[in-house]
Structures are given as C-alpha cells and as structure tokens.
Residue frames as a rotation matrix with the C-alpha (Angstrom) as fourth column:
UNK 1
-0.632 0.638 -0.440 144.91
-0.774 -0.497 0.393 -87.45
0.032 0.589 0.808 207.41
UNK 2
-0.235 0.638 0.733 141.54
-0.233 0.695 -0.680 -89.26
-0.943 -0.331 -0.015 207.75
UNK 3
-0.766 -0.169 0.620 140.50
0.357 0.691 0.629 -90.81
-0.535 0.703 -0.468 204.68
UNK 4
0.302 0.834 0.462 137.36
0.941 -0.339 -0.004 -88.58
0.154 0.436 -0.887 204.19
UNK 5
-0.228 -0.424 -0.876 139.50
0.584 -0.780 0.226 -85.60
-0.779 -0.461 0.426 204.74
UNK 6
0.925 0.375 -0.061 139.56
0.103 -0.402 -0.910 -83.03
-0.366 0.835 -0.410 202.21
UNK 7
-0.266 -0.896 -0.354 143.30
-0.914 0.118 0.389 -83.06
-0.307 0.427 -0.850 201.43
UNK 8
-0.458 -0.288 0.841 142.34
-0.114 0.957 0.266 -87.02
-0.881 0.026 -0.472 201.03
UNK 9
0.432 0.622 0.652 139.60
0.631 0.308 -0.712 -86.53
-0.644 0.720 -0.260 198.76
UNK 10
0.468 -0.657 -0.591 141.79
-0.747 -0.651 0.132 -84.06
-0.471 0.380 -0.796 196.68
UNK 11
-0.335 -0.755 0.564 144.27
-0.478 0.652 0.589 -86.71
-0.812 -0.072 -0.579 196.36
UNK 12
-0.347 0.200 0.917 141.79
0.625 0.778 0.067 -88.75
-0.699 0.596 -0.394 194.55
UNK 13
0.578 0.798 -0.167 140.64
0.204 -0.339 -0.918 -86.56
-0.790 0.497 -0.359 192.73
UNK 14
-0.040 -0.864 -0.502 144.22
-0.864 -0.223 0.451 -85.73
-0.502 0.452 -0.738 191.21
UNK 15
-0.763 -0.366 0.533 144.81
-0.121 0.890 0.439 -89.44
-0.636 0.270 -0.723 190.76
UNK 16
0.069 0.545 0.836 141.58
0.640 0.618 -0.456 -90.00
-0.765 0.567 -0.306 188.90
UNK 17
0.777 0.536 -0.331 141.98
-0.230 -0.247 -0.941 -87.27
-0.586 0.807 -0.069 186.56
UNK 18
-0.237 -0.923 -0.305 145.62
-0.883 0.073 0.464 -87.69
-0.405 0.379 -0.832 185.78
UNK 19
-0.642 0.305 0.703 143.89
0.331 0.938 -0.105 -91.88
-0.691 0.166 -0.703 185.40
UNK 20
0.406 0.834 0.373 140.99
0.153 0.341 -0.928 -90.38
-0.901 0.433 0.010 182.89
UNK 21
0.277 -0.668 -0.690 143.82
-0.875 -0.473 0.107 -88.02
-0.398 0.574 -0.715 181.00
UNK 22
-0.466 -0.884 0.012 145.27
-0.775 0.415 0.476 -91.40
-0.426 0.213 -0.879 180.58
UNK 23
0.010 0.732 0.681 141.74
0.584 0.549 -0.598 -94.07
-0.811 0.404 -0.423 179.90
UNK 24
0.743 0.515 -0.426 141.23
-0.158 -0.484 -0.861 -91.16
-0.650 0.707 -0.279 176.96
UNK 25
-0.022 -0.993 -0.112 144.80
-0.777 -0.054 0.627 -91.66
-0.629 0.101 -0.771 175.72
UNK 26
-0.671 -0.727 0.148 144.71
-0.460 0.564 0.686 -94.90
-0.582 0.392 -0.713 175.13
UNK 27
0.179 0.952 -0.248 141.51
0.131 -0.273 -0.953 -94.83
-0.975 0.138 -0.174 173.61
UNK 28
0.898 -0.208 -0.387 142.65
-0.425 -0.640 -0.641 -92.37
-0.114 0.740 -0.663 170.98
UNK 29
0.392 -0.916 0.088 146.22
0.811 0.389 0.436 -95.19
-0.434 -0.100 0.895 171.51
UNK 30
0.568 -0.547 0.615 148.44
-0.244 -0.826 -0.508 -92.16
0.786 0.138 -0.603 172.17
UNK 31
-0.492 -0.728 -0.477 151.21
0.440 0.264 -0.858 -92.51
0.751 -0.632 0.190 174.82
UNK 32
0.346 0.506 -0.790 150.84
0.825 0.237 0.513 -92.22
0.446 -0.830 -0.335 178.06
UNK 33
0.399 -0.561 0.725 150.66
0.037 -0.780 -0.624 -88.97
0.916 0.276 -0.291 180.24
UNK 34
0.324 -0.527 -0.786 153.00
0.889 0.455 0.061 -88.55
0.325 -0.718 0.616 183.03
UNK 35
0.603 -0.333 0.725 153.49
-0.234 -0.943 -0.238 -85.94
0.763 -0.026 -0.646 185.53
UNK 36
0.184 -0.922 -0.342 156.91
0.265 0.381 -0.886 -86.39
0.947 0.072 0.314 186.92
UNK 37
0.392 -0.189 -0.901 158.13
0.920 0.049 0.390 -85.82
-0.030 -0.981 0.192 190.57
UNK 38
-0.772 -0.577 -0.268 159.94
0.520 -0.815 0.256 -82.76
-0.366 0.058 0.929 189.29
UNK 39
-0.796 0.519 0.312 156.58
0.153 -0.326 0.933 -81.83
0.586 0.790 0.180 187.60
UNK 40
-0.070 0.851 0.521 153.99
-0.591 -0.456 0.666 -81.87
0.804 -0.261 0.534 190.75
UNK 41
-0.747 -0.274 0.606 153.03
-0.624 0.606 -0.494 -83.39
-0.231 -0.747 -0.624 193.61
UNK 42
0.763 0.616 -0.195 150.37
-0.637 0.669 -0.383 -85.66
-0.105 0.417 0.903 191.85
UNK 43
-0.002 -0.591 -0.807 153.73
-0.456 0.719 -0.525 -86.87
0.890 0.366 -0.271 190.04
UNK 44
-0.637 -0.626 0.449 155.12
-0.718 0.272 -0.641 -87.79
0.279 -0.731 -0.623 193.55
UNK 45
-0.339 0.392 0.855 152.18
-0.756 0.427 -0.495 -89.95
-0.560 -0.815 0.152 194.80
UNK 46
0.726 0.405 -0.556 151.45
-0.683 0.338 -0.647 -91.39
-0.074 0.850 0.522 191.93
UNK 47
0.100 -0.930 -0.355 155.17
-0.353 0.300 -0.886 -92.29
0.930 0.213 -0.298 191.45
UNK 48
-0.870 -0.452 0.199 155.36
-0.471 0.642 -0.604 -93.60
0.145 -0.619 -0.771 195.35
UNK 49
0.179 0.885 0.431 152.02
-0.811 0.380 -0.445 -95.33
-0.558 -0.270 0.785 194.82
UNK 50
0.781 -0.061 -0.622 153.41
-0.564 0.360 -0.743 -96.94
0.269 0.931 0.247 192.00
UNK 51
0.004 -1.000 -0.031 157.51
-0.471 0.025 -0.882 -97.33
0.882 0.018 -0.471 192.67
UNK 52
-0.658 -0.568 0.494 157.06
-0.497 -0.164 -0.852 -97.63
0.565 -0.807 -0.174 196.68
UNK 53
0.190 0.811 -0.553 153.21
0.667 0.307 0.679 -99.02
0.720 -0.498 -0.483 197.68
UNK 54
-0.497 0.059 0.866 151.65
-0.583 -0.761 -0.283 -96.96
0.643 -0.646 0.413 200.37
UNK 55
-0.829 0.233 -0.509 149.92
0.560 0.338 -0.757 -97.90
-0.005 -0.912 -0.410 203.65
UNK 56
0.098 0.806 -0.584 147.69
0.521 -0.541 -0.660 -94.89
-0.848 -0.239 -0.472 202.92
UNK 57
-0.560 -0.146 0.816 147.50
0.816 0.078 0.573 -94.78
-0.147 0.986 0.076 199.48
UNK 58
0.578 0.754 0.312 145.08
0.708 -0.653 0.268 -91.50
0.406 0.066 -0.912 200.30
UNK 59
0.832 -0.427 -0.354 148.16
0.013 -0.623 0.782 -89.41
-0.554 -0.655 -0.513 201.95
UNK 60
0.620 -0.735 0.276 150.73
0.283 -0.118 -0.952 -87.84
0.732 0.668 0.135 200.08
UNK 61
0.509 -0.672 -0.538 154.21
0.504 -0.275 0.819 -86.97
-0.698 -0.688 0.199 202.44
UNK 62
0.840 -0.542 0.024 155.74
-0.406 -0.657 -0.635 -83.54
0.360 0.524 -0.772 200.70
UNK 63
0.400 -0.914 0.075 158.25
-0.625 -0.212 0.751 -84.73
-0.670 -0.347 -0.656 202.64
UNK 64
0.101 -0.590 0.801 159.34
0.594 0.682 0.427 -87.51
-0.798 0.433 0.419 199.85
UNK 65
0.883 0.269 0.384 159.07
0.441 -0.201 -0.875 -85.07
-0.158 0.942 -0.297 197.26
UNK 66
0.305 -0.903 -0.301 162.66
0.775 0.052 0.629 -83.92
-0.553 -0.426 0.716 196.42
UNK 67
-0.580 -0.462 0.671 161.94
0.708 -0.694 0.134 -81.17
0.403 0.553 0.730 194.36
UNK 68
0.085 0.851 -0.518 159.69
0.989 -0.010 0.146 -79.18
0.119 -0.525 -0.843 196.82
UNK 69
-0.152 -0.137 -0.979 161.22
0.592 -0.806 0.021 -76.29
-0.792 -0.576 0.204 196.97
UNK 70
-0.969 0.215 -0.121 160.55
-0.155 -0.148 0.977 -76.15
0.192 0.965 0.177 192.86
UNK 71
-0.071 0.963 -0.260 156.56
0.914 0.167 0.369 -77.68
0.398 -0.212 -0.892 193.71
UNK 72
-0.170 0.825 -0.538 154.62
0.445 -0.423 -0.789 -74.26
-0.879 -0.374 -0.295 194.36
UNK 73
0.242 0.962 0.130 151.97
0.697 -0.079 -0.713 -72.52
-0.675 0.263 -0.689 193.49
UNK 74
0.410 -0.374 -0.832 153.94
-0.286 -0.919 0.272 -69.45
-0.866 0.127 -0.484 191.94
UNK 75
-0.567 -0.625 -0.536 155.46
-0.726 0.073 0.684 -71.35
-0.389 0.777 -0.495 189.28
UNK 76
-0.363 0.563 0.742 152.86
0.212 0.826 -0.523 -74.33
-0.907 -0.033 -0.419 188.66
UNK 77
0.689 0.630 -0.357 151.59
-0.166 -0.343 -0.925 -72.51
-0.705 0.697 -0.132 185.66
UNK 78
0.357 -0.572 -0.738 155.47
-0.922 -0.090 -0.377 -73.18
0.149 0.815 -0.560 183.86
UNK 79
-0.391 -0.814 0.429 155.39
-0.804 0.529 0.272 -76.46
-0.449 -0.238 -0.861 184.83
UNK 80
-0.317 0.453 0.833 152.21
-0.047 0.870 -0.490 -77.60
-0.947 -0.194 -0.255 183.64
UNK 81
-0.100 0.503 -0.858 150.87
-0.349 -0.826 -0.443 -75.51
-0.932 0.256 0.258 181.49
UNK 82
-0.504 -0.521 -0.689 152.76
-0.850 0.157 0.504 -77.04
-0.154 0.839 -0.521 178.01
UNK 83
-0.955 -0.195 0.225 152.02
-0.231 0.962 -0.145 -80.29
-0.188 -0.190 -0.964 179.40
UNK 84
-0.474 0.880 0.009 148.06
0.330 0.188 -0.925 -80.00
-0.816 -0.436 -0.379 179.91
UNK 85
0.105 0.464 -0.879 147.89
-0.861 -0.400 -0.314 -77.91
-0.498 0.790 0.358 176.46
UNK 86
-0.699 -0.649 -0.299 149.77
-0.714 0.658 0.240 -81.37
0.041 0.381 -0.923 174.96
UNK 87
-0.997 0.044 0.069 147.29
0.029 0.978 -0.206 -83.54
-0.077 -0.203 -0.976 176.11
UNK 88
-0.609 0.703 0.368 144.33
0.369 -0.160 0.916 -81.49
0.702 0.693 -0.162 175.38
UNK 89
0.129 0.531 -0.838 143.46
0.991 -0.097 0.091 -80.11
-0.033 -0.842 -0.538 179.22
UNK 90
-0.343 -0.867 -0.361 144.31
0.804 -0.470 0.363 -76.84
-0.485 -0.166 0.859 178.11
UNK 91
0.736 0.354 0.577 142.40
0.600 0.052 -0.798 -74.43
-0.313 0.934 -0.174 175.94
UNK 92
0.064 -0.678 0.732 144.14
0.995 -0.014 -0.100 -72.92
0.078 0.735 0.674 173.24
UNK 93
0.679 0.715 0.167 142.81
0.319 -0.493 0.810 -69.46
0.661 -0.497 -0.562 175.35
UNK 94
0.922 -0.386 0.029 144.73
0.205 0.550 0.810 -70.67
-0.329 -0.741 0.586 178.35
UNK 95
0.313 -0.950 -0.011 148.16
0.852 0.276 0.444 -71.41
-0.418 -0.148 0.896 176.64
UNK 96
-0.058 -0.488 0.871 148.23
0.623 -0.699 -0.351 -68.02
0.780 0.522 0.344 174.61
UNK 97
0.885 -0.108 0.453 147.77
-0.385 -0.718 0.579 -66.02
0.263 -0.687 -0.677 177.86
UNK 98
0.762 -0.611 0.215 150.56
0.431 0.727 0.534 -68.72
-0.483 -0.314 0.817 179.16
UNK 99
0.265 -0.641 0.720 153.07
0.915 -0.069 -0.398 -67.57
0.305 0.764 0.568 175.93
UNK 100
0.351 -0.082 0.933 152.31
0.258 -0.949 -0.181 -64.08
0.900 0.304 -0.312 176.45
UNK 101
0.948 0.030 0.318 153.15
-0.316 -0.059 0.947 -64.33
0.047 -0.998 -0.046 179.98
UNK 102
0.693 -0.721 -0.006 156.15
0.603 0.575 0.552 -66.29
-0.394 -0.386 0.834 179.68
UNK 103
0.299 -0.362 0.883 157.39
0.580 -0.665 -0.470 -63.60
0.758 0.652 0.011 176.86
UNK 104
0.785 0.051 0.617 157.01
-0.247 -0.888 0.388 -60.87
0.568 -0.457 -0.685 179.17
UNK 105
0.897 -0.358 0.259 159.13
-0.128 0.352 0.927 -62.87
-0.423 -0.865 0.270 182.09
UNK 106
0.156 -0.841 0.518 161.75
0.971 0.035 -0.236 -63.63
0.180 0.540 0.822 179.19
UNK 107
0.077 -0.450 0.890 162.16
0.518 -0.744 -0.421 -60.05
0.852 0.494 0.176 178.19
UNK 108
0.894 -0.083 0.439 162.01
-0.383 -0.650 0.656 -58.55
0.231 -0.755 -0.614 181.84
UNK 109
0.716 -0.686 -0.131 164.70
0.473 0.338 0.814 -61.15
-0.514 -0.644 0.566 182.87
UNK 110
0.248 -0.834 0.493 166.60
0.953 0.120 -0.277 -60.41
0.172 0.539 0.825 180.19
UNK 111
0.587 0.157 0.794 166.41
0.103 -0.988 0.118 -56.66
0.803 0.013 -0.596 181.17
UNK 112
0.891 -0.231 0.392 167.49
-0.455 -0.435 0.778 -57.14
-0.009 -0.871 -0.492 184.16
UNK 113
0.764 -0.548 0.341 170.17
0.420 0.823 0.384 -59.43
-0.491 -0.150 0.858 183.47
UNK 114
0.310 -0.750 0.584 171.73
0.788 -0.141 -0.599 -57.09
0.532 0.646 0.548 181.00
UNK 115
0.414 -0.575 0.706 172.69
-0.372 -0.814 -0.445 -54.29
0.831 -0.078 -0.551 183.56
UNK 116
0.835 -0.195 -0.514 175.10
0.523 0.571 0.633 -55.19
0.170 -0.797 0.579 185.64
UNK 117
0.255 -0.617 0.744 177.41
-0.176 -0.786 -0.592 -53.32
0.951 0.021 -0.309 187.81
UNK 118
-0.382 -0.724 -0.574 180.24
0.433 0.408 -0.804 -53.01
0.816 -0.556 0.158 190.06
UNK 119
-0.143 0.327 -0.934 179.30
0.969 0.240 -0.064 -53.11
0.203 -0.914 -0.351 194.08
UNK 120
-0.668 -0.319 -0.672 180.58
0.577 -0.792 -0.198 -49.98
-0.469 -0.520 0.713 194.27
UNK 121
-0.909 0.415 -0.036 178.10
-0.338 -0.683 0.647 -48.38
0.244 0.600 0.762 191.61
UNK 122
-0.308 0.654 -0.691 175.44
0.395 0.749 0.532 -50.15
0.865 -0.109 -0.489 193.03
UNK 123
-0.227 0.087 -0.970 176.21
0.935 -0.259 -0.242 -48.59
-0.272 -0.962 -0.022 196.33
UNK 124
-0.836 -0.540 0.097 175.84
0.540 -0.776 0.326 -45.48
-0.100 0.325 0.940 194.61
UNK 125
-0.623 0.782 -0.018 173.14
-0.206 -0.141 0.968 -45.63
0.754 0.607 0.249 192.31
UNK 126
-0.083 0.793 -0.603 171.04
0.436 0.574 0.694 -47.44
0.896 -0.205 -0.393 194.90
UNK 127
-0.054 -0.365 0.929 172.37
-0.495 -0.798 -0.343 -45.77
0.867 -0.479 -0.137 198.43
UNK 128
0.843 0.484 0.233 172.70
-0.520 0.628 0.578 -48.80
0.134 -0.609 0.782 200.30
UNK 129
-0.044 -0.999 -0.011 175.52
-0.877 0.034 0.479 -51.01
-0.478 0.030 -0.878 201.53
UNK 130
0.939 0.218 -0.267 176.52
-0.343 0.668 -0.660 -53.44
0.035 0.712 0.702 199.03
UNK 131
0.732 -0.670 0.123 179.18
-0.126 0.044 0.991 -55.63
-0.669 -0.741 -0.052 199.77
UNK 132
0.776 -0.338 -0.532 182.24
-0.630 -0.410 -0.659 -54.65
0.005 0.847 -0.531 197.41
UNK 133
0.422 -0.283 0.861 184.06
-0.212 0.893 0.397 -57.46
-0.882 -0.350 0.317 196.04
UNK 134
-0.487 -0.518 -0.703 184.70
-0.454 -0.538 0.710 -56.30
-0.746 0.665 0.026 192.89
UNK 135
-0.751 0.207 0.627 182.52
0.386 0.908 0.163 -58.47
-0.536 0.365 -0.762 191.34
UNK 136
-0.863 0.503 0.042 179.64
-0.423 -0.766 0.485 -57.22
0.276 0.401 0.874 188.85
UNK 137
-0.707 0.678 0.202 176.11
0.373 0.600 -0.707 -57.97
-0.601 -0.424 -0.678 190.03
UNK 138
-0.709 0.681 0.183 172.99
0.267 0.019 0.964 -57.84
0.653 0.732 -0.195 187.75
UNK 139
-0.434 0.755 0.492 169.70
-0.898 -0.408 -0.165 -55.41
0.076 -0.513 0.855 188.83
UNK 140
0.610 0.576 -0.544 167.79
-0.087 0.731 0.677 -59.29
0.788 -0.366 0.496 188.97
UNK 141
-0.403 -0.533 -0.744 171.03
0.585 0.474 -0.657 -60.02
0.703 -0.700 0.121 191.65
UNK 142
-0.924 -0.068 0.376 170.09
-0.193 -0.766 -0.613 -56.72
0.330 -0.639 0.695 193.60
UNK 143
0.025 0.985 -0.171 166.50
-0.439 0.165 0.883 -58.08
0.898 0.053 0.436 193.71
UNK 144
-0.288 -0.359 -0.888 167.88
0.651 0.607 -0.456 -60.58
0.703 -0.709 0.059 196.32
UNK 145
-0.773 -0.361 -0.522 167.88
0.626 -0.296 -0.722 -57.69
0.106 -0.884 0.455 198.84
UNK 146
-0.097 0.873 -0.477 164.78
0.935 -0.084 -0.345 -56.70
-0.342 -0.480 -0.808 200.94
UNK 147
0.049 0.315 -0.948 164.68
0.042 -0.949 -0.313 -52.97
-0.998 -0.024 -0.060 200.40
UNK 148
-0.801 -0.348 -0.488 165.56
-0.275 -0.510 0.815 -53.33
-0.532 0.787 0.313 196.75
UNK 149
0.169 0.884 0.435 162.06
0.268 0.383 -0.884 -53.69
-0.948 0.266 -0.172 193.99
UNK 150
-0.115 0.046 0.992 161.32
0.981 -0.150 0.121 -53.34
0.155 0.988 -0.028 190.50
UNK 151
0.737 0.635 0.231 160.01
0.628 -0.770 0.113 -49.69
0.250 0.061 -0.966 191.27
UNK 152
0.737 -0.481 -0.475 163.27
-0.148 -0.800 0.582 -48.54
-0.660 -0.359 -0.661 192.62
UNK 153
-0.387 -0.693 0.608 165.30
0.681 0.230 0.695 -50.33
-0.622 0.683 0.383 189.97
UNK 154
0.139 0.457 0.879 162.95
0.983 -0.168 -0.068 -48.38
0.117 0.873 -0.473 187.11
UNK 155
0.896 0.420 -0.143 163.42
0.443 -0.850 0.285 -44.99
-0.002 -0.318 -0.948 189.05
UNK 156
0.423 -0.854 -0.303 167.27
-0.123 -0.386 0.914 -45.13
-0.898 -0.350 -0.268 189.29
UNK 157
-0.805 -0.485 0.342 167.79
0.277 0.202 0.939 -46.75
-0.525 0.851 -0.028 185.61
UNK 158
0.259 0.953 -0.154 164.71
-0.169 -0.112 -0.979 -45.09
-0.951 0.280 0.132 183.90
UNK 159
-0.027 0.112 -0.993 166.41
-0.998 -0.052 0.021 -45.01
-0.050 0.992 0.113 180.28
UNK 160
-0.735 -0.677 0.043 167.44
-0.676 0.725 -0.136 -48.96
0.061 -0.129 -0.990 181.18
UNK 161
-0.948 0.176 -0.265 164.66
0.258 0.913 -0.317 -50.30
0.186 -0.369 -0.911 183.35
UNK 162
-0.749 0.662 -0.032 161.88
-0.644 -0.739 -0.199 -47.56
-0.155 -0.128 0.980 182.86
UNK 163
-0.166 0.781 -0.602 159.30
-0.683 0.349 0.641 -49.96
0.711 0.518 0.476 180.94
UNK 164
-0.929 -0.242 -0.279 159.63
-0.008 0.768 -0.640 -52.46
0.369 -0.592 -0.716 184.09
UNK 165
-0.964 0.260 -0.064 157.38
0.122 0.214 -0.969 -50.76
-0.238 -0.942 -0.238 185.83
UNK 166
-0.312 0.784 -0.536 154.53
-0.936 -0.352 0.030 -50.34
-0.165 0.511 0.844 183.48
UNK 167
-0.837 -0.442 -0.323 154.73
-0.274 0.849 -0.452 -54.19
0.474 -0.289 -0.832 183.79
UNK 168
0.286 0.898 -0.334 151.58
-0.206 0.398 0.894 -56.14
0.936 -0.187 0.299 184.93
UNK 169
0.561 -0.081 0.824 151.25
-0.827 -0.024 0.561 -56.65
-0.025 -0.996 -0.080 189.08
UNK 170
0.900 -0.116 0.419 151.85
0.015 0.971 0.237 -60.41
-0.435 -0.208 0.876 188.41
UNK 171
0.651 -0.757 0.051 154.93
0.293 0.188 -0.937 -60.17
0.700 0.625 0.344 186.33
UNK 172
0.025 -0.766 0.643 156.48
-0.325 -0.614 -0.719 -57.72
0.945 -0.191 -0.265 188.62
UNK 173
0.715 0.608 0.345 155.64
-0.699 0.619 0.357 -60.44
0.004 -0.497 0.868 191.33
UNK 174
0.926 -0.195 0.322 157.55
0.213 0.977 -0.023 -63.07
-0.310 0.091 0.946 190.16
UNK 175
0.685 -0.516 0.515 159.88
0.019 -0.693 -0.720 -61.19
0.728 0.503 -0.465 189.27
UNK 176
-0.141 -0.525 0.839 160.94
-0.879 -0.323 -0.350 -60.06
0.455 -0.787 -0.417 192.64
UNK 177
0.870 0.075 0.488 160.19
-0.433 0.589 0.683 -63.65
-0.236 -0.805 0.544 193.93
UNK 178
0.271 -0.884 0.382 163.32
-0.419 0.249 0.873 -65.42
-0.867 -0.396 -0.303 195.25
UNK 179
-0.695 -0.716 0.062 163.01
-0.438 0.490 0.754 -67.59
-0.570 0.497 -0.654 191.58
UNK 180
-0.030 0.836 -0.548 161.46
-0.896 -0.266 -0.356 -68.23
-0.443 0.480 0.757 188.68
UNK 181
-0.883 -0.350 -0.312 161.82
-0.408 0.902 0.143 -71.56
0.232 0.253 -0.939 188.06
C-alpha cells in the first residue's frame, strides 16, 4: 500500500478518530477508550503500532490479526455497537434498533436451538441424507447444510418454527450465516 492509498488514508482516519474519542475523554477525565484486537481491526493496528512499532505505520497486515475470522462486516454491529453507545458515538436511535435486533437474534436462536432431533427424524422430516449417529441435532445444526434455510425449516415445523419466517431479511441472514458471533 502506497501511503496516499485509500486503504492508507482509511487507516488514519480510524486512528484519528479512535485518538479524538480519546482527546474528548480525557477532557471530560474519563478512562480511556480501547478497541481490542478481538474488537476490530483498528484494535489490531493500533495495538501493533503501539506493542510492536511499524515500518509503515499506514498499513495494517489482517494477517496479524488473530481473531479474523470473528473481524467482519456481518457481525461488526455486536461488537461495537455497546462500545460506541458507551462512549457517546452512538445515538440513543442507533442502539435501540441495535437491542431490538439483538432480541430478535436471541429469540430466533433460541427457537431453533430448542428443536432438536434424532438424524433419523431429520432425514424424514427434511428428505435428505443426514448422517445417523444417534445423536440429536438442533434445526440451527441443520442450518450447517447447503440445501437446508429458514424457509424450509418454518414449512416442515410450522407450529415450531412458523413465525421464523415472517422474520426480517437481515435476521434471517445471519441466521443462516455460518455464525453469529
């Protein structure tokens, strides 16, 4: 990356607000905020700008970031979200769509988490091969598999999983992604 890139200028830009988030802080002598390595990739560069010195103090490397496969966009909204209302980057707007969102994701998971059946009823209900092991697998477990969705869970368990599908696009989204974390 060249130094007038646009991933570079990004960069700074991250660093300076995360640096005004913090000039206003102590101002107002509140603690300092801090977004962690498990918390973004700001944390990370910040944290090897700090911890590690850089050569190119304008170039973040995802590759140092050891929670990357937790760092995307899909979930960025429960990692920050609490944090940025905390510190006043939030409005109060913002974090109740945020609640009501996370609500929903509670009470779907928990939906799906509470039915859970053996392979073999699975293979049934669903008409697919499911590998029988005797083991009981939750409708989120059946998500795992490509052909399976919220729309065919809600159609085969309608008294169970009927309200899924009435479910905003985005919920039923994340849902079916690989993890909501």
């Amino acid at each position: 990356e060249k130094e007038g890139s646009c991933a570079a200028r990004t960069n700074l830009t991250l660093k300076g607000i995360i640096a005004g988030i913090n000039a206003a802080r102590l101002v107002q002598r509140k603690s300092q905020f801090v977004v962690g390595r498990a918390d973004g990739y700001i944390g990370v560069l910040i944290d090897d700008l700090v911890m590690r010195g850089a050569s190119e103090p304008y170039r973040m490397f995802t590759s140092r970031a050891e929670y990357r496969l937790l760092l995307r966009p899909d979930n960025a909204d429960v990692r920050l979200t609490r944090k940025g209302f905390d510190v006043g980057c939030v409005s109060a707007k913002r974090m109740e769509r945020f609640v009501q969102t996370e609500s929903s994701l509670r009470e779907s998971l928990d939906l799906l988490t509470s039915l859970r059946l053996s392979s073999r009823e699975w293979k049934d209900k669903l008409q697919m091969n499911v590998t029988e092991d005797g083991k009981k697998r939750s409708a989120f477990d059946m998500l795992a598999h490509s052909n399976v969705d919220i729309n065919l869970l809600a159609n085969r368990f309608p008294q169970q999983l009927g309200s899924l599908a009435m479910k905003n696009k985005h919920i039923i989204a994340r849902l079916e992604s690989e993890d909501l974390c």
